[in-house]
NUTORLUM-328582 format. One record per residue (C-alpha): chain; z, x, y; residue number from 1. Coordinates in steps of 0.1 Angstrom, whole numbers. Each point is the difference from the previous one (the first is absolute). Layout:
! NUTORLUM-328582
+------+-------+-------+-------+-------+
: semi :    zz :    xx :    yy : votor :
+------+-------+-------+-------+-------+
:    A :     Z :     X :     Y :   NUM :
...
+------+-------+-------+-------+-------+
***
This chain:
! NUTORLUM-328582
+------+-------+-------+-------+-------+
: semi :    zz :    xx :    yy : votor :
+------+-------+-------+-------+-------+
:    A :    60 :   243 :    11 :     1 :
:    A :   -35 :    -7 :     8 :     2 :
:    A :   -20 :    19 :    22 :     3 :
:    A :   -26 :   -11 :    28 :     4 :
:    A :   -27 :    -8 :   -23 :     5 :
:    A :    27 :   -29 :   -16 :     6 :
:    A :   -19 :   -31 :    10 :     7 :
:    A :   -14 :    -4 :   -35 :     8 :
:    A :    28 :    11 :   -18 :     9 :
:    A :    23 :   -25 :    20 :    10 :
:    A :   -30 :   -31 :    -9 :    11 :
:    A :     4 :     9 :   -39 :    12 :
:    A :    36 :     5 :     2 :    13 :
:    A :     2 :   -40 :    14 :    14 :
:    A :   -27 :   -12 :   -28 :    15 :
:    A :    20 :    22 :   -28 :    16 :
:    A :    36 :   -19 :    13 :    17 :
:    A :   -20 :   -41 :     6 :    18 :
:    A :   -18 :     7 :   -36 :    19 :
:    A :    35 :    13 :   -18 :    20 :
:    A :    13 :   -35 :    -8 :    21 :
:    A :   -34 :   -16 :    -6 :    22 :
:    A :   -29 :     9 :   -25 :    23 :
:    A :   -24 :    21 :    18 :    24 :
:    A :     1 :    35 :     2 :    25 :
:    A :   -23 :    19 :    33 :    26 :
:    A :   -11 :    35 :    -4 :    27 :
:    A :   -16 :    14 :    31 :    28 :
:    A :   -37 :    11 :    -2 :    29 :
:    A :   -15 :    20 :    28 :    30 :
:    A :   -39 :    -4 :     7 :    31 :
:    A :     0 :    32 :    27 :    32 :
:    A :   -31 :    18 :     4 :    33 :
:    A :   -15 :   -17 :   -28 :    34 :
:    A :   -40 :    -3 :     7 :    35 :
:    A :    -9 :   -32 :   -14 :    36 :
:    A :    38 :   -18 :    10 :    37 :
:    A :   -13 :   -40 :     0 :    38 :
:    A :   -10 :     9 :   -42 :    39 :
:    A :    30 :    25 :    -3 :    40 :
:    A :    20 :   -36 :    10 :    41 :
:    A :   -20 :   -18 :   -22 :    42 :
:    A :     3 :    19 :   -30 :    43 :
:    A :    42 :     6 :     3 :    44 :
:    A :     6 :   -41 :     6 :    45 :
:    A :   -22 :    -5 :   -33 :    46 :
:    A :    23 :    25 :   -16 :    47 :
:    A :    34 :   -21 :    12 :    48 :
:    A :     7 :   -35 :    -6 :    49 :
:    A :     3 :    -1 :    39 :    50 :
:    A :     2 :    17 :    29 :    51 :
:    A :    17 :     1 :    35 :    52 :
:    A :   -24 :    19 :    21 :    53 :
:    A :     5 :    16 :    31 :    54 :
:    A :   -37 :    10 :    17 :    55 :
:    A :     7 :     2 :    33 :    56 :
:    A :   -36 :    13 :    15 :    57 :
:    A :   -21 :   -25 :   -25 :    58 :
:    A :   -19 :   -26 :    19 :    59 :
:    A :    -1 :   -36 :   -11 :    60 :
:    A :   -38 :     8 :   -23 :    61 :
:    A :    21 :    28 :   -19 :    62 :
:    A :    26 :   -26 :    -7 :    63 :
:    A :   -29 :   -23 :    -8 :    64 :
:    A :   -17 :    27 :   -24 :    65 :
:    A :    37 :     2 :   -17 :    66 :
:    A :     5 :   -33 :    -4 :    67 :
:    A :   -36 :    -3 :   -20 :    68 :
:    A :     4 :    26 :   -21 :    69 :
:    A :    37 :    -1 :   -15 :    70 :
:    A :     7 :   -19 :   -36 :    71 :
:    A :    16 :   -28 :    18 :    72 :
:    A :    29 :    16 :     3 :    73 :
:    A :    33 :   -12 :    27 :    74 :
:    A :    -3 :    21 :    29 :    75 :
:    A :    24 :     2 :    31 :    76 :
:    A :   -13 :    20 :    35 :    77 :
:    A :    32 :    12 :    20 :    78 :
:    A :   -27 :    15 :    23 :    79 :
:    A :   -11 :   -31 :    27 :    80 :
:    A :   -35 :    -8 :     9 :    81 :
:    A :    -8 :   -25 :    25 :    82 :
:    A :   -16 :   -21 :   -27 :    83 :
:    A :    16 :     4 :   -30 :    84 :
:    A :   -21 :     1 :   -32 :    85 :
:    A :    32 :     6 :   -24 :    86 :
:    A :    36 :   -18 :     1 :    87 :
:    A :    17 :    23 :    26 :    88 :
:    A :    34 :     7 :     4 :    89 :
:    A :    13 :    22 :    31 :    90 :
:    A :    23 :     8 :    24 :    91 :
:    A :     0 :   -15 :    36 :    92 :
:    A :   -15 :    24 :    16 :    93 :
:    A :    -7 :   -24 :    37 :    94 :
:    A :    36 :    -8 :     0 :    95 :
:    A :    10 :    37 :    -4 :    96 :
:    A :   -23 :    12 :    31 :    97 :
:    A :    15 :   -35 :    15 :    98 :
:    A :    37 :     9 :    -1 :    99 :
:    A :    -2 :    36 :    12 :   100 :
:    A :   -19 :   -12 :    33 :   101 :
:    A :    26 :   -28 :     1 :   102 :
:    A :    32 :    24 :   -10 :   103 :
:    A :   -16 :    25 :    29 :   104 :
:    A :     2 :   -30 :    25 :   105 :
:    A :    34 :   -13 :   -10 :   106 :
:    A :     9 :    34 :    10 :   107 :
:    A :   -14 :     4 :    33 :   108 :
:    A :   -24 :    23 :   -15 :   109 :
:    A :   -36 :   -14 :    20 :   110 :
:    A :   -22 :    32 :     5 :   111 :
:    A :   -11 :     1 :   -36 :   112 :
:    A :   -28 :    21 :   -19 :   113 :
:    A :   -14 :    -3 :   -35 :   114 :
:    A :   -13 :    29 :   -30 :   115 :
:    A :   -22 :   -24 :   -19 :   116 :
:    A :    -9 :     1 :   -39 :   117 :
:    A :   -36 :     6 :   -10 :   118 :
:    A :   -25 :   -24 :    16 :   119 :
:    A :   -12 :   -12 :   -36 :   120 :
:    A :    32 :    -6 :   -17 :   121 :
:    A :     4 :   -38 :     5 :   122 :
:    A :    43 :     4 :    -6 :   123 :
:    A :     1 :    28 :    31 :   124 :
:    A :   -20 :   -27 :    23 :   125 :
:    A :    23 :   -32 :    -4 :   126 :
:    A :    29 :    31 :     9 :   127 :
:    A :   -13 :     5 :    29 :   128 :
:    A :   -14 :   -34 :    10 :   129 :
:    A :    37 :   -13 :    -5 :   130 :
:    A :    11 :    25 :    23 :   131 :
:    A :   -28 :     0 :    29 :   132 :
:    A :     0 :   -39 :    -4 :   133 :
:    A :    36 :    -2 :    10 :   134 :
:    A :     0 :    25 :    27 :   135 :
:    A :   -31 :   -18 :    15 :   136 :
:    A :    20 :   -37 :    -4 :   137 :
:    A :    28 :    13 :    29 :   138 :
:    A :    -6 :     8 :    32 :   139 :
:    A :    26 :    31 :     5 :   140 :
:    A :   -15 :    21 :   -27 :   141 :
:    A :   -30 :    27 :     3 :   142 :
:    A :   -20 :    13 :   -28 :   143 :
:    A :    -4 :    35 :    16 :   144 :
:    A :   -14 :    20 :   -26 :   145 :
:    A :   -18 :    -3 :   -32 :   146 :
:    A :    -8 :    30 :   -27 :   147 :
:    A :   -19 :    -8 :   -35 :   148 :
:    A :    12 :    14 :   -25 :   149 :
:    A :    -7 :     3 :   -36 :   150 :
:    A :    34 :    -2 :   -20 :   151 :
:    A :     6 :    36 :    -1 :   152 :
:    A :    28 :    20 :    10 :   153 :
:    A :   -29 :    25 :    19 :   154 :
:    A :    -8 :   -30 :    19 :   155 :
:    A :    34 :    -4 :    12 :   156 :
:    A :     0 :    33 :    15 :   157 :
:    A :   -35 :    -5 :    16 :   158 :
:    A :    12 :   -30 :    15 :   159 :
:    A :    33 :    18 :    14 :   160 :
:    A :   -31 :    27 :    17 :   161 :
:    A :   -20 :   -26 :     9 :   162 :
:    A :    30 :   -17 :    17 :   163 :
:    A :     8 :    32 :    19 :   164 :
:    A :   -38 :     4 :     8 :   165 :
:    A :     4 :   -36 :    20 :   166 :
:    A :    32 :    11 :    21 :   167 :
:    A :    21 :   -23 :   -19 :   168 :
:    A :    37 :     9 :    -3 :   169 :
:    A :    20 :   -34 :     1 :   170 :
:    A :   -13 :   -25 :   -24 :   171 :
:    A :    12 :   -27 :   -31 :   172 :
:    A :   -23 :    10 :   -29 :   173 :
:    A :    -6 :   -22 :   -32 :   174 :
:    A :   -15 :    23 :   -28 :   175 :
:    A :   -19 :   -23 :   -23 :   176 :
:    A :    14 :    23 :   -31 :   177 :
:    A :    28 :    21 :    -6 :   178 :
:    A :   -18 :    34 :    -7 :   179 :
:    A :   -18 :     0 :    34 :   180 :
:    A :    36 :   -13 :    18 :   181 :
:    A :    10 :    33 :   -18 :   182 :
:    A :   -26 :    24 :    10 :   183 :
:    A :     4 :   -11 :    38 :   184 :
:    A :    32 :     2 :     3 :   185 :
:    A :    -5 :    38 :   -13 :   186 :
:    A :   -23 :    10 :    23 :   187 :
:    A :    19 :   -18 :    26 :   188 :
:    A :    31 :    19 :   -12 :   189 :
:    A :   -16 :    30 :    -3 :   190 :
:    A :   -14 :    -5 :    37 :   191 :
:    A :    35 :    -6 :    18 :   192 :
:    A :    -1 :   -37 :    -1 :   193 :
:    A :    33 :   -20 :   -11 :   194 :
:    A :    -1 :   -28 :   -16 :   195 :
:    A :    11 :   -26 :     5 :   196 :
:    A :    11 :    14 :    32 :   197 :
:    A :   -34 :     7 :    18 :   198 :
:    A :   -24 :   -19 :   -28 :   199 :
:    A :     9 :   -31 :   -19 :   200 :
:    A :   -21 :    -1 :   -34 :   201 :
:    A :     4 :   -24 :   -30 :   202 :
:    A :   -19 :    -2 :   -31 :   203 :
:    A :    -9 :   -21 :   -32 :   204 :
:    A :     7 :     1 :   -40 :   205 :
:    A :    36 :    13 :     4 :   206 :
:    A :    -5 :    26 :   -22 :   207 :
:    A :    30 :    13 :   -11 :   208 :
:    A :    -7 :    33 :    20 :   209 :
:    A :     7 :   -22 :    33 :   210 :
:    A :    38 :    10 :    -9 :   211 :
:    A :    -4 :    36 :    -6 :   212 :
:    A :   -20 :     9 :    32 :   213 :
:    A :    17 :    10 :    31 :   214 :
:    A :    -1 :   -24 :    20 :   215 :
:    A :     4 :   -25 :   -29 :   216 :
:    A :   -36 :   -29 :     5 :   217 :
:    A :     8 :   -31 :     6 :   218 :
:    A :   -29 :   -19 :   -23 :   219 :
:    A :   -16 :   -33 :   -13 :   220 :
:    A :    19 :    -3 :   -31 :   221 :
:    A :   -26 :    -8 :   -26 :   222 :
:    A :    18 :   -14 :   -38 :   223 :
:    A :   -22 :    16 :   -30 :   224 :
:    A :    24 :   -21 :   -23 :   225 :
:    A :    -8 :   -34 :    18 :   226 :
:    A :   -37 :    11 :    -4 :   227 :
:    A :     1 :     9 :   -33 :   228 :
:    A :    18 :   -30 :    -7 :   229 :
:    A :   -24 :   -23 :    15 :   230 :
:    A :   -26 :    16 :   -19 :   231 :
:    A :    12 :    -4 :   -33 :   232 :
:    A :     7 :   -40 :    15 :   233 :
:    A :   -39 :     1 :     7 :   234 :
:    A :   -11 :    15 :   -31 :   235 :
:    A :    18 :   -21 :   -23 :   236 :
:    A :   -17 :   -33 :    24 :   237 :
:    A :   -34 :    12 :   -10 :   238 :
:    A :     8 :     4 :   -36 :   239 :
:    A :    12 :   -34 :     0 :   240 :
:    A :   -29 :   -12 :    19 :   241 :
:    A :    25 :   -17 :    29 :   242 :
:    A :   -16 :    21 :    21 :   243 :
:    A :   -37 :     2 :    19 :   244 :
:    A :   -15 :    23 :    13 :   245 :
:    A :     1 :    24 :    34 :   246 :
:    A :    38 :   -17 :     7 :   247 :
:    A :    12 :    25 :    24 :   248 :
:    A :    47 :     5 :     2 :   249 :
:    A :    15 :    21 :    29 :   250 :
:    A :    34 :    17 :    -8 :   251 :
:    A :    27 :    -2 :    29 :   252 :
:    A :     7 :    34 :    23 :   253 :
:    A :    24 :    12 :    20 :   254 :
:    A :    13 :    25 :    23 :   255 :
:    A :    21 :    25 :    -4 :   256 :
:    A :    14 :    17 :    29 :   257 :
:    A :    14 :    35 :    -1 :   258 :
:    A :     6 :    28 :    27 :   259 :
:    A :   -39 :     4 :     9 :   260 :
:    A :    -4 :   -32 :    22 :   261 :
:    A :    39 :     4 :    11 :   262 :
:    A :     9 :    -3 :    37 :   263 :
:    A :    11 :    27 :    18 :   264 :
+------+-------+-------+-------+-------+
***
């Protein structure tokens, strides 16, 4: 079992299961903290004979900087920019943001609030632009409250205080990740508040901690397998030069509801 920190573990689990029946073989390779990270990039690509990189707070000129400097080497971004300087494979993250406002509204669920992603990450924008853009598109809905947040399951509880701070006791929340879902609803637990009795909240990634939390998270399901998959698809395109560059693929989502958006 996997604990909160299992959105990497569950990313290389889905490459290790698309990559067993083909010829690839992903290790994972973590640049944290490094001081010089664009060359620390470089220099691990040159030592592979490719790379599926995952640099989600690089602008495009540290893409551009990677792309000059590698040994021509296949390389795959799973991390989207608006204009992509590598082939990019990734999930879609509009639809996902999309189909929580609309699963909200097929619900009856109009008074509606938002804990966004970090401003910067490209993937936690289209999230909440897919949601916001279908609340906006009917009539009957209200966007009532909005709290940025930064991924983190301390964000989630900041937003839960933050919430309070505003008078707010009655709202449908879409959590642009899991961990901060999880940290709310903590701090909202730990603060008297049932869910999904007084607060509605639903989150992204279905993690598989979404089960083991009381309540259980309904959550974007998000398939590392299909992604991996597609990958290796990619990757083996640009070997066999059928492919050009900066193509961009968008794996499917879905929603999966469980007892945290439940009707009472």
């Amino acid at each position: 079992k996997m604990g909160l920190g299992e959105f990497y573990p569950s990313l290389l689990n889905g490459f290790i299961e698309a990559s067993n029946d083909s010829k690839y073989q992903f290790s994972m390779i973590s640049i944290v903290k490094e001081k010089k990270p664009i060359q620390k990039v470089i220099d691990i690509i040159n030592q592979h004979d490719g790379a599926c990189i995952f640099l989600t707070e690089f602008q495009e000129n540290e893409y551009f900087k990677i792309k000059k400097n590698i040994l021509n080497k296949p390389i795959v971004s799973i991390a989207p920019i608006p204009n992509p300087v590598f082939n990019t494979v990734t999930f879609d993250s509009y639809r996902g943001g999309y189909i929580t406002a609309k699963s909200f509204f097929d619900n009856g669920y109009n008074n509606v609030g938002i804990i966004c992603g970090p401003n910067e990450n490209t993937e936690a924008n289209y999230r909440k632009n897919g949601f916001i853009d279908f609340v906006n598109t009917h009539k009957s809905m209200r966007l009532n409250w909005i709290y940025n947040g930064d991924y983190s399951i301390e964000s989630g509880h900041e937003a839960y205080i933050n919430l309070k701070n505003n008078n707010i006791n009655k709202i449908n929340l879409f959590s642009c990740n899991d961990a901060m879902a999880i940290g709310f609803i903590k701090e909202a637990s730990e603060n008297g508040i049932k869910i999904p009795k007084d607060i509605k909240i639903s989150g992204y990634d279905n993690l598989p901690i979404c089960k083991n939390i009381t309540p259980t998270l309904s959550s974007i399901q998000t398939d590392y397998k299909k992604l991996g998959n597609q990958v290796i698809f990619t990757l083996n395109n640009i070997l066999n030069n059928q492919l050009s560059e900066s193509t961009l693929s968008l794996i499917p989502v879905d929603l999966i509801n469980r007892k945290s958006t439940q009707k009472i």
